[in-house]
N, C-alpha and C positions, 0 to 999 in steps of 0.2 A: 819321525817315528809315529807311526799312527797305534790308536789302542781301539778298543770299544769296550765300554762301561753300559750293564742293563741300565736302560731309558733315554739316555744320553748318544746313544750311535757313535760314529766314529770319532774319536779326539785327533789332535795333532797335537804335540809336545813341542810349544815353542823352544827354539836352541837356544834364545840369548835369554828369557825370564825360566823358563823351566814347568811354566802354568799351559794348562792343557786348553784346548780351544777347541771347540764343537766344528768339525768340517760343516755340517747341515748353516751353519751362522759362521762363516770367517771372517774375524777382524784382527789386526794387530792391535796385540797389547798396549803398545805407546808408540803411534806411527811418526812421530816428531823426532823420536831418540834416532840416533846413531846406532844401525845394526849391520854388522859383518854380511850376517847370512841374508838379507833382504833381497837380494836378487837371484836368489835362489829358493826362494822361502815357499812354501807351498801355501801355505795361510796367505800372503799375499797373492799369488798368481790367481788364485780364487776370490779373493776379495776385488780384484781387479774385474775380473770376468764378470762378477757377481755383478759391479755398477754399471757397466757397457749394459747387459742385460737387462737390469732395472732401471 
């Protein structure tokens, strides 16, 4: 679920913490833990992209 909040641009509502996450900056919350949804996760897919790129 994406939102936008004035200043902050688009979030993304991590599924397994519940805390919102700035698409413009993607990182997972606690990339060590055990999560369900990780392969499908859009905060990851971007985080992913994001380090190839950089």
């Amino acid at each position: 679920m994406t939102l936008e909040k004035s200043g902050e641009g688009k979030l993304y509502t991590c599924q397994r913490t519940k805390k919102e996450i700035p698409l413009s900056r993607p990182s997972c919350v606690d990339p060590k833990a055990y999560c369900k949804w990780r392969t499908a996760c859009p905060i990851n897919m971007l985080e992913k992209e994001a380090s190839r790129e950089g």
